[in-house]
C-alpha positions in Angstrom: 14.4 14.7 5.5 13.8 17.2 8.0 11.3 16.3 11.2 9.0 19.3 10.0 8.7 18.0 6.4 8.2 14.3 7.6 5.2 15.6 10.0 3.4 17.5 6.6 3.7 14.5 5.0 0.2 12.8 4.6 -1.0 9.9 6.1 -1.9 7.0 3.9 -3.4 4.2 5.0 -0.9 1.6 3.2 2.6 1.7 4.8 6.1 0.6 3.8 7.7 -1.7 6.2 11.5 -0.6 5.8 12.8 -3.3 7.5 11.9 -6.0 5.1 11.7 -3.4 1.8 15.1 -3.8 -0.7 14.4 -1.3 -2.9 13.3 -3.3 -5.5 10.9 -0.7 -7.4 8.1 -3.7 -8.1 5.8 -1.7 -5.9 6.5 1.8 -7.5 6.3 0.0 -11.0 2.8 -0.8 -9.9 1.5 2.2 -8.4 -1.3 3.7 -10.9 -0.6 7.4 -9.6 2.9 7.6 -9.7 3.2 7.8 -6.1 5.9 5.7 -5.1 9.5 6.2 -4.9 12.6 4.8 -4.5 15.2 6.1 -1.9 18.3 4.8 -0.6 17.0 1.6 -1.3 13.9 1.8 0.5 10.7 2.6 -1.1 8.5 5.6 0.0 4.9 6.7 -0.7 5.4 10.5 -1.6 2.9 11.3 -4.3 -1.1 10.7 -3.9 -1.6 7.4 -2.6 -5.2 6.2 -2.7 -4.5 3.0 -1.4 -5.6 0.4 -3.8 -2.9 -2.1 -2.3 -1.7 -2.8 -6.2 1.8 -2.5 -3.8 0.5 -5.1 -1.3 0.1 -7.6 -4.2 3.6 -7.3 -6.3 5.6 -7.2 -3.3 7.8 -10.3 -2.7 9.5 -9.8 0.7 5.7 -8.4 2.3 7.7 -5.0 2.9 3.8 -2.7 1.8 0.8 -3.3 5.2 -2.1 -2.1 4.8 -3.3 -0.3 8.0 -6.6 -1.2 10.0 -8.4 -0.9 13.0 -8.2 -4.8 13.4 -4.3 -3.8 13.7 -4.8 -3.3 17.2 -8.4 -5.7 17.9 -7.6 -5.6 21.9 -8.2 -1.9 22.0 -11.8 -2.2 20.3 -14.8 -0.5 21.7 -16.1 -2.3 24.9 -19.3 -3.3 22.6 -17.6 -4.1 19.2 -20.4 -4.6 16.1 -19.6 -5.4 12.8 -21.2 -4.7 9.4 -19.9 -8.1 7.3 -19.2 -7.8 3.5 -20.3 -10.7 2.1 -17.3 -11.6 0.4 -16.1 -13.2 3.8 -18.6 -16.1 2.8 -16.4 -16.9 -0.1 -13.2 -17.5 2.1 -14.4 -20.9 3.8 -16.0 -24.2 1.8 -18.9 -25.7 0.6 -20.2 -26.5 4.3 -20.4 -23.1 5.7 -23.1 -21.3 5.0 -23.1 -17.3 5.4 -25.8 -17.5 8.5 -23.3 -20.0 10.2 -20.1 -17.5 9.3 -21.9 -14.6 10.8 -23.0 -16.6 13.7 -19.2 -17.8 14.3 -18.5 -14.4 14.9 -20.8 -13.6 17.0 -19.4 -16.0 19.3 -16.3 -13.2 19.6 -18.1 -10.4 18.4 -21.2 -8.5 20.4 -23.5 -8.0 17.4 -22.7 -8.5 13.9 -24.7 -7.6 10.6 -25.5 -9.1 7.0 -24.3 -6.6 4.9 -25.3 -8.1 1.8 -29.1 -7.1 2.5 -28.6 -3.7 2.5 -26.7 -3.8 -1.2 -30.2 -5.3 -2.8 -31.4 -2.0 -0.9 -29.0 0.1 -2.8 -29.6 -2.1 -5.7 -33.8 -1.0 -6.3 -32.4 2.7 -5.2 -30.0 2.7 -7.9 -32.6 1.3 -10.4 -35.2 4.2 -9.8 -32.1 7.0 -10.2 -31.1 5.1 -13.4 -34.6 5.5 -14.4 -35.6 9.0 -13.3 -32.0 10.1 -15.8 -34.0 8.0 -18.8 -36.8 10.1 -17.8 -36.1 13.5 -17.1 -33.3 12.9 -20.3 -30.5 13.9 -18.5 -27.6 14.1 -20.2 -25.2 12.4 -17.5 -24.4 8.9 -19.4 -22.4 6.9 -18.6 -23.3 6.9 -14.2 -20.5 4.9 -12.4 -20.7 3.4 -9.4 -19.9 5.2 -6.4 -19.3 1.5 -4.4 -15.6 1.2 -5.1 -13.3 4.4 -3.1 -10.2 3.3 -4.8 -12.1 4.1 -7.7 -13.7 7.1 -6.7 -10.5 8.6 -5.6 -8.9 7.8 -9.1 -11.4 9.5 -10.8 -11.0 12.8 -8.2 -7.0 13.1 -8.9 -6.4 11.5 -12.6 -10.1 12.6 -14.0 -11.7 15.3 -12.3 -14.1 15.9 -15.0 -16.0 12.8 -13.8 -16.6 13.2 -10.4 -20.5 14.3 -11.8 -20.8 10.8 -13.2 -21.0 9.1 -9.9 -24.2 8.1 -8.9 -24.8 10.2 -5.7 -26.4 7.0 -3.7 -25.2 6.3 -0.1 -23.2 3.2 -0.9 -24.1 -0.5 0.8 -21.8 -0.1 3.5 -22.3 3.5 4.6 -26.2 3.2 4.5 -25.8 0.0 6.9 -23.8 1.9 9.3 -26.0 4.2 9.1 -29.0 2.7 10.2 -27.4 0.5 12.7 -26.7 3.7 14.6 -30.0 4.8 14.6 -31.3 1.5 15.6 -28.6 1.1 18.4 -29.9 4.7 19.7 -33.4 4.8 19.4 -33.5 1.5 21.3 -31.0 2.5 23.8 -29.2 -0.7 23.1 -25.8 0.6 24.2 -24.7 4.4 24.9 -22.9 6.1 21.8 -19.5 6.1 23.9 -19.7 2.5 24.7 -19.9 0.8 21.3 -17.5 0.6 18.0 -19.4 0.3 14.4 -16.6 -1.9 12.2 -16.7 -2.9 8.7 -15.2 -6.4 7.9 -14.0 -5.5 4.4 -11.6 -7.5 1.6 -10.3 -3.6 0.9 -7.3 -1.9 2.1 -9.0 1.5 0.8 -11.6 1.7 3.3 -10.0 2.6 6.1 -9.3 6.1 3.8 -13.3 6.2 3.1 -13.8 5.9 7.1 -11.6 8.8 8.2 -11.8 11.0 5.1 -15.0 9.8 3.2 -16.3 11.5 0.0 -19.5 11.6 -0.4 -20.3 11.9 3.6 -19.3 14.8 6.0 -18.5 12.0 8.2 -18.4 7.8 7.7 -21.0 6.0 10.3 -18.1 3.7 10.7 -15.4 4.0 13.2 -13.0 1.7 11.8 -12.2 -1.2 9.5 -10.9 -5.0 9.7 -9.5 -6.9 7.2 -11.4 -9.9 6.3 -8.1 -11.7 6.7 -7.8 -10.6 10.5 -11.3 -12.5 11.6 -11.0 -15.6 9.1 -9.3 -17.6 12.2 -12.2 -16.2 14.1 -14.4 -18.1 11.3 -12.3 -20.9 11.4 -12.2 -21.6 15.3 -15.8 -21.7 16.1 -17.6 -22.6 13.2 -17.8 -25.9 13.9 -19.5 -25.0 17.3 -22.1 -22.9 16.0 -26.1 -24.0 16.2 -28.2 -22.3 13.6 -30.6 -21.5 16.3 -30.5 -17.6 15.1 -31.1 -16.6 11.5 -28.6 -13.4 11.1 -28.5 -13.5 7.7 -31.1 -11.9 5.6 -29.9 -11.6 1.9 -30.9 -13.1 -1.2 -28.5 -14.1 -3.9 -28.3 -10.6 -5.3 -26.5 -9.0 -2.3 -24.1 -11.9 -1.8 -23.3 -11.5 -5.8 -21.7 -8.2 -4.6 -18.5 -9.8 -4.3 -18.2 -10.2 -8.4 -17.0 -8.1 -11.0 -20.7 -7.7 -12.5 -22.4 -8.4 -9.2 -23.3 -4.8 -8.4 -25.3 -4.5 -11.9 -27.1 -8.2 -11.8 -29.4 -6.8 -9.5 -30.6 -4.3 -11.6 -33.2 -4.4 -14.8 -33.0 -3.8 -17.6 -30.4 -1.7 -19.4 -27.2 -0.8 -21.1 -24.7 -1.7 -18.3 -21.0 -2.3 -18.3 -18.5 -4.3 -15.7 -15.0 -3.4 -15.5 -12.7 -4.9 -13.3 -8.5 -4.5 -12.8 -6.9 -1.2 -12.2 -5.6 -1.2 -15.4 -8.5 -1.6 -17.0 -10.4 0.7 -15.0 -7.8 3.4 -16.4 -8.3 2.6 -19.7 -12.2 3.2 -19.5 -12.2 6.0 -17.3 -9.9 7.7 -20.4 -12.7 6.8 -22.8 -15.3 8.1 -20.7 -13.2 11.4 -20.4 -12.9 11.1 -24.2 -16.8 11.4 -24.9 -17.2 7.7 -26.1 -19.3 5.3 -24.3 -22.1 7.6 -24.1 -24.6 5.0 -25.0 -23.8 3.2 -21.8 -26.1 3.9 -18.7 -23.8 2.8 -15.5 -20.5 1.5 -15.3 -19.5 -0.9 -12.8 -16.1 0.1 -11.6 -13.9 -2.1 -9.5 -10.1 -1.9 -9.0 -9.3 -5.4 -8.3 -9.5 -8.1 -10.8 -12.6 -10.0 -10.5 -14.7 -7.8 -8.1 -14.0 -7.4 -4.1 -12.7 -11.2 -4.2 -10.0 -10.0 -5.7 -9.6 -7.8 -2.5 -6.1 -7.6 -1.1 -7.3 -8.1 2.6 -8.7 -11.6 1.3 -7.3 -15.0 2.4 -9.4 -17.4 -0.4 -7.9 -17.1 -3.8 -9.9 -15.2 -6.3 -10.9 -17.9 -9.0 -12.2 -20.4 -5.8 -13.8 -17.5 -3.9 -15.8 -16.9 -7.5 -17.1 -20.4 -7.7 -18.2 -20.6 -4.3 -20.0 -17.1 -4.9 -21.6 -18.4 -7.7 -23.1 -21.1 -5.7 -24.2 -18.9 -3.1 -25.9 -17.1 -5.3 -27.4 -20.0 -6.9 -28.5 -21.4 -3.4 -30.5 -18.2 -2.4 -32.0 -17.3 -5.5 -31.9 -13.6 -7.7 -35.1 -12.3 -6.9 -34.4 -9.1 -3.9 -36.2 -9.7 -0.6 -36.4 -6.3 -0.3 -40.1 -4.2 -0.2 -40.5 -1.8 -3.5 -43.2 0.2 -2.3 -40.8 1.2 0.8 -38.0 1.6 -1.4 -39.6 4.0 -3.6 -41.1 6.1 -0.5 -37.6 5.9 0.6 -35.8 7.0 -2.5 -38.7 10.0 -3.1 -37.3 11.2 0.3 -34.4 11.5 -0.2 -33.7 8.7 2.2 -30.5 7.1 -0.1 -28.7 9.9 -1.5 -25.3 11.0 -0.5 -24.2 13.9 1.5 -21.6 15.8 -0.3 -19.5 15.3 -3.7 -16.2 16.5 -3.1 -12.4 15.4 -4.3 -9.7 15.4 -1.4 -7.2 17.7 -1.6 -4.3 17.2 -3.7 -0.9 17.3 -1.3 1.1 19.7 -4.1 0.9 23.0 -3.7 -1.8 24.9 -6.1 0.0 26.5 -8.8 -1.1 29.8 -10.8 -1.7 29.2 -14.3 1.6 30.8 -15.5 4.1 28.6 -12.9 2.0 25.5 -13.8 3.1 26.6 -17.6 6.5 27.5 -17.0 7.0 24.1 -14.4 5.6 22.0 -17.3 7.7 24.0 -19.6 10.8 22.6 -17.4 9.8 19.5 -17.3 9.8 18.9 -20.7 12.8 20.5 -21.0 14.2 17.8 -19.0 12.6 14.9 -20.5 14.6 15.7 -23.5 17.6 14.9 -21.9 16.5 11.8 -20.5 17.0 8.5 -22.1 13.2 7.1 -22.5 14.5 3.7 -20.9 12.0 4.0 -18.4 13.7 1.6 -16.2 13.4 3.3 -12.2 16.7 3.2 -11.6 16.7 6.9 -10.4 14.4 6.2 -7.7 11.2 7.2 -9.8 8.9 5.3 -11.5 9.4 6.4 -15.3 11.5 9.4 -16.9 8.4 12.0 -17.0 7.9 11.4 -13.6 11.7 11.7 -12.6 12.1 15.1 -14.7 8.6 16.2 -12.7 10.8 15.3 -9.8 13.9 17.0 -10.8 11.6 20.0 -11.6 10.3 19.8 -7.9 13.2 20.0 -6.5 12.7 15.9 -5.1 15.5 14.5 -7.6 18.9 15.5 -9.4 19.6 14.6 -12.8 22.8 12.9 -10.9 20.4 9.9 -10.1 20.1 9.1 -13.7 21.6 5.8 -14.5 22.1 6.2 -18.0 23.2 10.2 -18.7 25.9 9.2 -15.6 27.5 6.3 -17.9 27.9 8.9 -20.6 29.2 11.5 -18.5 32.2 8.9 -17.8 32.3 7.6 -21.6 32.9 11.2 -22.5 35.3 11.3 -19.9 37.6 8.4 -21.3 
């Protein structure tokens, strides 16, 4: 490839490590957008990624890295403060409690936030927009969550029609970054240049939602780490902490988060849905896009099976981190410590609602309606001639997409397996 096509190539936030990748096409097998492909035995990202680390999971030799801030922790603002998911208090054992985990890191770490509070803030916000819809009759059924970007950035390339389907509230993590910076400003704490806001997050996707965010001209965040790049932090000075500071605030409902079904516990009552797994989510999102589940008021969205635990920046496994949610949540109750009065003044406001609605831009080239006919026309064409064995030898992940790359000029029918062991049976 030439340098100039290499430097319009888009970023993306997960990487292939050539060095350790055979070629094996697991990855580009697993990829829900088609984006992955095979060449000269290396795999590439060349279609739209949106980084749900499906890749990071299937791949044997560890050839797919998910890129994050914590890549690189020595260069960290000189005041580093983080904003903790609470699914890094399902990583460690009975023992440690989620005040002594965030007080572990502040032993490394300058300041360092609950999270979790802030989702049964989003929680009572999501409730009164839920309920205003019932209201005002609004025919918008069902809302999804905005909380997952993997998610979110499915439904923008695969099913555009239901980007006005996503509740349009801040989301947890945003709103908490938020906030902090107002605090750290108004109480001139630190100056703007001097600190770094970072999310500790089991998701290889959010590093996409910090430097190109959706619903946000820009994300309060300035980078991401991977819950797996501060466990050891955890680990090492746990055992000295003294619970002399209370850091964290939540109740059970915000540390439920982590849980396919956690997002919806915390609301009332209603007709809600958890889905979890990217297939899974695909399947739903095509039913929604179909006009069923209409009687359904929010869907709960998350691409990794389980919830967040399922995350592929996690180091727990996903059925332990579950039970030792569970128990959290257990331990600290399901009523929200958060104020309703406030949260309604809030809400009335305007206080919770996002910025903007907007899909990213697709990286292939916008195509009048008579080229995308006659392309499509091609394709088809080609599929014709194509086996249907659906078995990525040629590189690509499937026969439609190969003839979609033969049509695009990426491919040559030459790199098909099967039609060239019939070219040299006719041959004989």
């Amino acid at each position: 490839m030439m340098a100039a096509e290499e430097n319009n190539r888009p970023f993306h936030y997960v990487q292939v490590v050539e060095e350790k990748c055979n070629g094996c096409v697991l990855c580009m097998k697993a990829c829900p957008t088609s984006a992955i492909r095979v060449r000269k035995e290396k795999a590439r990202i060349e279609g739209v990624c949106i980084d749900c680390g499906e890749c990071l999971r299937v791949c044997p030799r560890d050839a797919m890295r998910a890129v994050t801030t914590g890549m690189d922790l020595a260069n960290l603002s000189r005041f580093t403060i983080l904003s903790v998911s609470p699914v890094l208090y399902a990583q460690f054992g009975p023992e440690a409690t989620p005040n002594r985990i965030l007080l572990a890191l502040r032993k490394v770490f300058k300041f360092v936030y609950d999270q979790a509070f802030t989702h049964e803030l989003y929680s009572a916000a999501a409730e009164l927009y839920i309920q205003k819809c019932r209201e005002e009759k609004r025919d918008v059924w069902p809302l999804i969550s905005p909380v997952c970007p993997v998610v979110n950035r499915l439904i923008a390339y695969r099913f555009p029609s239901l980007l006005d389907h996503i509740l349009p509230i801040i989301t947890p993590r945003e709103l908490a970054a938020r906030e902090l910076r107002k605090r750290l400003y108004c109480e001139k704490v630190f100056r703007l240049e001097d600190f770094g806001l970072y999310h500790v997050t089991p998701c290889s996707a959010k590093m996409i939602e910090v430097k190109e965010p959706m619903f946000l001209k820009n994300s309060y965040f300035d980078g991401i780490l991977g819950i797996s790049e501060v466990f050891n932090v955890v680990n090492k000075y746990i055992a000295e902490v003294e619970e002399e500071i209370i850091l964290h605030q939540s109740s059970g409902v915000g540390i439920a988060w982590g849980l396919c079904g956690g997002e919806m516990a915390g609301f009332g009552h209603g007709n809600f849905l958890a889905v979890s797994g990217m297939q899974e989510t695909i399947r739903y999102l095509e039913k929604i896009e179909m006009g069923l589940l209409r009687d359904i008021e929010f869907i709960e969205f998350r691409s990794c099976s389980e919830g967040c635990i399922g995350g592929p920046l996690t180091v727990a496994d996903k059925y332990q981190a579950k039970t030792t949610v569970e128990r959290l949540t257990r331990k600290y109750g399901i009523e929200k410590r958060v104020n309703t009065s406030s949260i309604k003044k809030a809400f009335d406001e305007g206080w919770f609602f996002i910025e903007k609605k907007s899909a990213p831009s697709a990286p292939r080239k916008r195509l009048s309606i008579s080229e995308a006919i006659e392309r499509q026309d091609q394709i088809e064409k080609v599929l014709q001639t194509l086996p249907q064995k659906e078995c990525g030898a040629c590189g690509s992940p499937d026969c439609r997409t190969f003839a979609e790359d033969v049509v695009d000029g990426n491919s040559s029918m030459r790199e098909c397996v099967y039609l060239r062991m019939a070219k040299k049976g006719e041959c004989k």
